[in-house]
C-alpha positions in Angstrom: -14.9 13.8 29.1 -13.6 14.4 25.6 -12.0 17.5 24.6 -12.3 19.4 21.3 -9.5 18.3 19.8 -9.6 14.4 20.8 -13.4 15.0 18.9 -11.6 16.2 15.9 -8.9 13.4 16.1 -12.1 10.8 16.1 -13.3 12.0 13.2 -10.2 12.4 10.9 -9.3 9.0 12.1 -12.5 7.4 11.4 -12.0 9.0 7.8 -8.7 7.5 7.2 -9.8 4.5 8.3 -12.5 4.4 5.6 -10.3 4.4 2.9 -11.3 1.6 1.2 -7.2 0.8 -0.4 -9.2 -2.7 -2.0 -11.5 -1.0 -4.2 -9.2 1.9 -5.0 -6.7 -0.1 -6.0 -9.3 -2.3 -8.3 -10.9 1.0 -9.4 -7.0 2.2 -10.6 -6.0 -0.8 -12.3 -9.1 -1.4 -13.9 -9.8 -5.3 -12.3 -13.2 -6.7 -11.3 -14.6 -4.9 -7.9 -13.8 -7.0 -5.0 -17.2 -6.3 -3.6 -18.4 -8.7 -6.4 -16.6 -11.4 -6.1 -15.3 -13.5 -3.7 -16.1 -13.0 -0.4 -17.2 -9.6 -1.7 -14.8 -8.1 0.8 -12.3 -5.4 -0.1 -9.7 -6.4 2.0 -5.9 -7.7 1.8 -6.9 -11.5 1.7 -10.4 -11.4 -0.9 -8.0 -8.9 -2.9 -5.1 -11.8 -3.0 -7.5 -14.8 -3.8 -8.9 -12.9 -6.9 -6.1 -10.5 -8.0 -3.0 -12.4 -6.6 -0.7 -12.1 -4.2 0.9 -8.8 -5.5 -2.2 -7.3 -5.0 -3.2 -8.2 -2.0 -0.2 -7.5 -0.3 0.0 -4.0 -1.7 -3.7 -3.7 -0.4 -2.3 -5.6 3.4 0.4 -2.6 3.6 -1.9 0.0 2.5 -4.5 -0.6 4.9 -1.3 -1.1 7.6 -0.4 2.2 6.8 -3.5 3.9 7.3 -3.8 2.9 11.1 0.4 2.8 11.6 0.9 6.3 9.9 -2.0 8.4 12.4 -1.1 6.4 15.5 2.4 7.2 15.4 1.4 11.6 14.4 -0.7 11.1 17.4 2.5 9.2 19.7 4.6 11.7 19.2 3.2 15.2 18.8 -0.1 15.0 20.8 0.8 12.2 23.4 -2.0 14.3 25.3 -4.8 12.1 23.2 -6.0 9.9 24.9 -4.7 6.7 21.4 -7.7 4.6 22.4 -9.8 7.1 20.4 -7.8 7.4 17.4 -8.0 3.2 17.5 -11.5 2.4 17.7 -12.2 5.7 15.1 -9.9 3.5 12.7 -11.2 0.4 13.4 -14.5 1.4 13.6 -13.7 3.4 10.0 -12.4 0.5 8.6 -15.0 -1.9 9.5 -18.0 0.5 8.5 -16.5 3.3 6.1 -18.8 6.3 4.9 -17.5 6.1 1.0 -19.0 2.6 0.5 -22.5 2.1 2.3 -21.0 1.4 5.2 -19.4 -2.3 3.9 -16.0 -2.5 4.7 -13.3 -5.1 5.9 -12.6 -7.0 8.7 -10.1 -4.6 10.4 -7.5 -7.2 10.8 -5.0 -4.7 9.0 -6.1 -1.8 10.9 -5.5 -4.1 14.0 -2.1 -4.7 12.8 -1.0 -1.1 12.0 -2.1 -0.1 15.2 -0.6 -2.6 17.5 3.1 -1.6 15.3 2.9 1.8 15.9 1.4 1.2 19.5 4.0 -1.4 20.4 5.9 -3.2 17.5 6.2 -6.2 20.0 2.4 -6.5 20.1 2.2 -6.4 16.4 5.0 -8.7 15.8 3.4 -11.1 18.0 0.1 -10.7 16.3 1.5 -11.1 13.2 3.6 -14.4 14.1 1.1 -16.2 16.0 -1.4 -15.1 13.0 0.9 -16.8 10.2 1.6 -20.0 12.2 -2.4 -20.2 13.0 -3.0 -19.1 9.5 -0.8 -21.9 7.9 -2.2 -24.6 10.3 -5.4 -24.3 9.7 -6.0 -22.8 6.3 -8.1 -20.2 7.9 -7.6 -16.3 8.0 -10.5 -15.6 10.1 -9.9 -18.0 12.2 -5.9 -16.9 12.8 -7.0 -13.4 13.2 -9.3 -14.6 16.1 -6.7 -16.7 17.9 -3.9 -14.0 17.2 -5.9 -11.3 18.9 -7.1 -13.1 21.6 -3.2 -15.0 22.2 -2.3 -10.7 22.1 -4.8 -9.8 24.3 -3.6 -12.1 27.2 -0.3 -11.8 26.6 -1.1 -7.7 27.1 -3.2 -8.8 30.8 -0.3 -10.6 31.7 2.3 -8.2 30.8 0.5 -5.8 32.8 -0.1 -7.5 36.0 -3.7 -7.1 34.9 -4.3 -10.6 35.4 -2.0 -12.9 38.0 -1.7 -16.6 38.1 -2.6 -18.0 41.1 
């Protein structure tokens, strides 16, 4: 069962994941609201296609961060959590956040962030099989769905989870 304190880590986790960086960052700067306009998302890539590549990048790194910066608190002073629950409270965050009717992003960032502080391999591989996907095909969802499932085997396999025959 949980304890306390892995409770506690849930919660502040799925609060840092709610921070939507997108419309903060349009709400600072005084630019149209993300949520309008586009694919009404408030993530790194609606944020680029309206606001440019600046922008969206600063929002990519942002919402990095906020899944990067806990996971790594939690890796090194309370190795005792068990991470999975400060992921899925970020993801979960992200995806559904409390400050905006629960309408977030598509936690692709989040992913990210947590697979570099996890294991920077993972994330690097994520990220590289993302942008080669990604330039193919034109298609961010679509990369994001081929780089996490490409990670996800290549974790099995690393693991002996899953053996060739």
């Amino acid at each position: 069962m949980f304890t306390n304190f892995e409770i506690i880590v849930f919660f502040l986790c799925y609060l840092i994941g709610s921070i939507p960086f997108g419309l903060i960052i349009s709400k600072l700067l005084k630019i149209d609201d993300p949520r309008n306009i586009g694919s009404k998302n408030i993530g790194a890539t609606n944020m680029m296609r309206i606001n440019g590549w600046k922008l969206g990048v600063l929002t990519l790194l942002l919402d990095i961060s906020k899944a990067y910066i806990p996971i790594i608190i939690l890796l090194k002073f309370f190795y005792f959590v068990h991470i999975e629950i400060a992921f899925l409270a970020i993801f979960l965050g992200h995806l559904f956040p409390i400050w905006i009717k629960f309408r977030g992003g598509k936690g692709i960032a989040v992913l990210i962030g947590s697979l570099l502080a996890y294991n920077p391999f993972y994330g690097y591989i994520f990220i590289l099989i993302w942008l080669i996907t990604a330039i193919l095909t034109k298609y961010s969802s679509l990369a994001a769905l081929v780089a996490l499932i490409s990670v996800f085997i290549f974790i099995l396999f690393e693991n002996n989870s899953l053996s060739v025959v």
